[in-house]
C-alpha positions in Angstrom: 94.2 92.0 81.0 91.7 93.7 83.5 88.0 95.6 81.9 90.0 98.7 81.5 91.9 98.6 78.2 95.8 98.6 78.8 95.7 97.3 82.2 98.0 95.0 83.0 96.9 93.3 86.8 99.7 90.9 86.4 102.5 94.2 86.1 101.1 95.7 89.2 101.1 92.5 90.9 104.4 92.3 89.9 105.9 96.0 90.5 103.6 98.0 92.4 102.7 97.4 96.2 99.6 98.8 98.3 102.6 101.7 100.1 103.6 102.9 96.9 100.0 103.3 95.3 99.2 105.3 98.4 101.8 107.7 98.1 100.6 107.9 94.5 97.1 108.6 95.4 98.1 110.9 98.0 100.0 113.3 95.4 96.9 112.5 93.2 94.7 114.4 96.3 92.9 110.9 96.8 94.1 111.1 100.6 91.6 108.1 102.3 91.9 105.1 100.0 93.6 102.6 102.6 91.4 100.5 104.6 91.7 99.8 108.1 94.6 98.1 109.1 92.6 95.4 110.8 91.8 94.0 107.6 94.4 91.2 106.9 95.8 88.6 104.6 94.2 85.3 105.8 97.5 83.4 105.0 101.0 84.7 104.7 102.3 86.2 100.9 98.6 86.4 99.8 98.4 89.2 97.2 95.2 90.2 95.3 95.1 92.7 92.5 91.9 93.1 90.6 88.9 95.2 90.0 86.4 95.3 92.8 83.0 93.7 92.8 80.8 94.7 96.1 78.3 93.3 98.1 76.8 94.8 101.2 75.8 92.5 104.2 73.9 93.2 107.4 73.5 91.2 110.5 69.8 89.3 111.0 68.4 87.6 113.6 66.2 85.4 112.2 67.3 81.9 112.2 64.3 80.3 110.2 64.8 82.4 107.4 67.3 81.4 104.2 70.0 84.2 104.3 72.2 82.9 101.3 69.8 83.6 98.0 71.2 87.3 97.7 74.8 86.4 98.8 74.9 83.3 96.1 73.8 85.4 93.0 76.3 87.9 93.8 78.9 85.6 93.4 77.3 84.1 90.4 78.0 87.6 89.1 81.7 87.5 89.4 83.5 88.2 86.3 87.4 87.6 85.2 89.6 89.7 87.1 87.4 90.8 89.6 87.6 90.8 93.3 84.9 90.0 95.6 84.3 93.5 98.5 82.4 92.9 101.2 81.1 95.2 103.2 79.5 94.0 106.3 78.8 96.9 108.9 81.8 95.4 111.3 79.9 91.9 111.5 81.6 89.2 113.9 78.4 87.1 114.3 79.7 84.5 111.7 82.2 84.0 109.0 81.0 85.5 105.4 83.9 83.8 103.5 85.0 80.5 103.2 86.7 77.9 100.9 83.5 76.6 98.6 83.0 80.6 98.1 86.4 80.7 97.3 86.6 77.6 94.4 83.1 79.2 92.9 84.8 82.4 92.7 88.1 81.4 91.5 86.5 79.5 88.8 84.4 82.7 87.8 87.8 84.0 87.4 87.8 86.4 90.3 91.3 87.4 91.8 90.5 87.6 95.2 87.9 88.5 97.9 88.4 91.3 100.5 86.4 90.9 103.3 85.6 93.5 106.0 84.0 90.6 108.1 85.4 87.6 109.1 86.9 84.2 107.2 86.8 80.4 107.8 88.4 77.3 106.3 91.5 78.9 106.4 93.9 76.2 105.7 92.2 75.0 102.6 92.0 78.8 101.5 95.7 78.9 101.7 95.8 75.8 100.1 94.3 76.9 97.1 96.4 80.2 96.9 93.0 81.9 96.7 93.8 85.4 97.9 91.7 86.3 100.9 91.6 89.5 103.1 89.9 89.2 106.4 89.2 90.9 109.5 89.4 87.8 111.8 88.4 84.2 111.4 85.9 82.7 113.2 84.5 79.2 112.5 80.4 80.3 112.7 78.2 79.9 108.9 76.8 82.9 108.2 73.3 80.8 107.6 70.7 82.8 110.0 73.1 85.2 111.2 74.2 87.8 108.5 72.7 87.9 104.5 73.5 90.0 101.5 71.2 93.6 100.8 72.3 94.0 97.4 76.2 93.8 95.5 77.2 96.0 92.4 76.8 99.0 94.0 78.8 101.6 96.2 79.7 100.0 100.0 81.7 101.4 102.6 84.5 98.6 103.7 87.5 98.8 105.8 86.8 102.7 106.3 86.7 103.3 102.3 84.3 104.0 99.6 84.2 101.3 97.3 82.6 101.1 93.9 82.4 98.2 91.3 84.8 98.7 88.8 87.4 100.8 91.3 91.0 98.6 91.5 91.8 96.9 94.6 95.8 96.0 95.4 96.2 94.2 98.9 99.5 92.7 100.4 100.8 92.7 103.8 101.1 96.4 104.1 97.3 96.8 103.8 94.6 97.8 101.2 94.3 100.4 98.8 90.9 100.6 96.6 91.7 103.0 93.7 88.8 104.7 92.1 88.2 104.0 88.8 88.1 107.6 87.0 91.9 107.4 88.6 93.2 104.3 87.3 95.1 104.7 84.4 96.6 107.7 85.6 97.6 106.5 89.1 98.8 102.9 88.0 101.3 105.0 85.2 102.7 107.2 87.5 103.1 104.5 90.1 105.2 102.6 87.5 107.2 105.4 87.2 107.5 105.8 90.8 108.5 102.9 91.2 111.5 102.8 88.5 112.9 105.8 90.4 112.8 103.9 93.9 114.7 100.8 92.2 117.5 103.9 91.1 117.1 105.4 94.8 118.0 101.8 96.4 120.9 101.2 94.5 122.0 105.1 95.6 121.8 104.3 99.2 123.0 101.0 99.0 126.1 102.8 97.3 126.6 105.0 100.4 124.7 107.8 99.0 123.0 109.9 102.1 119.4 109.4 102.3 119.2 113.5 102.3 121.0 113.7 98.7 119.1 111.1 97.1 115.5 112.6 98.1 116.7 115.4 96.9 117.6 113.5 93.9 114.7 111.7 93.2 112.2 113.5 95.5 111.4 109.9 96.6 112.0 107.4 100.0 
């Protein structure tokens, strides 16, 4: 179970997707919650479903200096369930994610990272089934080159406003970060929505015409 009482990460992972939680959100009046579509999946099928935890990172250019002090007690923070949001400013000096993050993570219990920056160690990633979002890869430590400002608090990644504490669902359709005060009402009608699509599939796979069974279900 997630922070929020009654939340079930493994259900959504299980019967919600990023596409349906947007139409949700839409209906909701929560219109921009999508990232960019450059941000990927760094192997195929990953899915990460969790409750954000952010950190903000800026570009330096000073190579004497230690950049990781900030960006390690960050990820020290991570609690169960959460997933790591990175916000970087569009950063492709150097990768800000990689495998050792990944096992220190995973072993804090965190469900993922989402990073609007770039990846490496991308094969042991996938080994590990960590699920990691990227916005390219790029083999470059981050050591001199880009460092954390601060983490628990609101950042700006992949085009969206993202606070600790919102829920994040990612698959290969893309990212939706849900705000918090919208959770429990989004994720039930989403569950709902979803029950009618699974009724609408069967329609048309009966022969029903896509035009009767919208008008239906009010629902494609």
């Amino acid at each position: 179970m997630s922070k929020k009482i009654g939340l079930n990460l493994e259900e959504i992972k299980e019967k919600l997707s990023s596409s349906l939680l947007s139409d949700v959100l839409d209906a909701m009046g929560y219109r921009y919650q999508a990232m960019n579509e450059h941000l990927r999946p760094v192997y195929p099928g990953a899915v990460v479903v969790g409750m954000a935890h952010t950190m903000h990172m800026v570009d330096v250019h000073q190579h004497d200096i230690d950049t990781f002090p900030l960006q390690l007690k960050g990820i020290d923070a991570l609690k169960k369930d959460d997933v790591m949001v990175v916000a970087s400013n569009g950063s492709i000096q150097a990768a800000l994610w990689g495998e050792l993050l990944s096992t220190a993570a995973r072993i804090r219990g965190a469900r993922g990272a989402v990073i609007d920056g770039l990846a490496r160690d991308i094969r042991l990633i996938e080994e590990m089934k960590f699920p990691v979002f990227a916005s390219g890869c790029r083999p470059i430590s981050s050591k001199g080159r880009v460092m954390a400002i601060s983490y628990g608090e609101k950042i700006k990644a992949g085009g969206v406003y993202v606070d600790s504490g919102d829920l994040i669902v990612g698959d290969v359709d893309g990212i939706i970060v849900v705000p918090k005060i919208a959770v429990d009402e989004a994720v039930k009608l989403a569950l709902e929505r979803a029950s009618k699509e699974r009724v609408t599939r069967q329609e048309l796979k009966a022969g029903s015409k896509l035009s009767d069974v919208y008008a239906k279900y009010g629902t494609i």
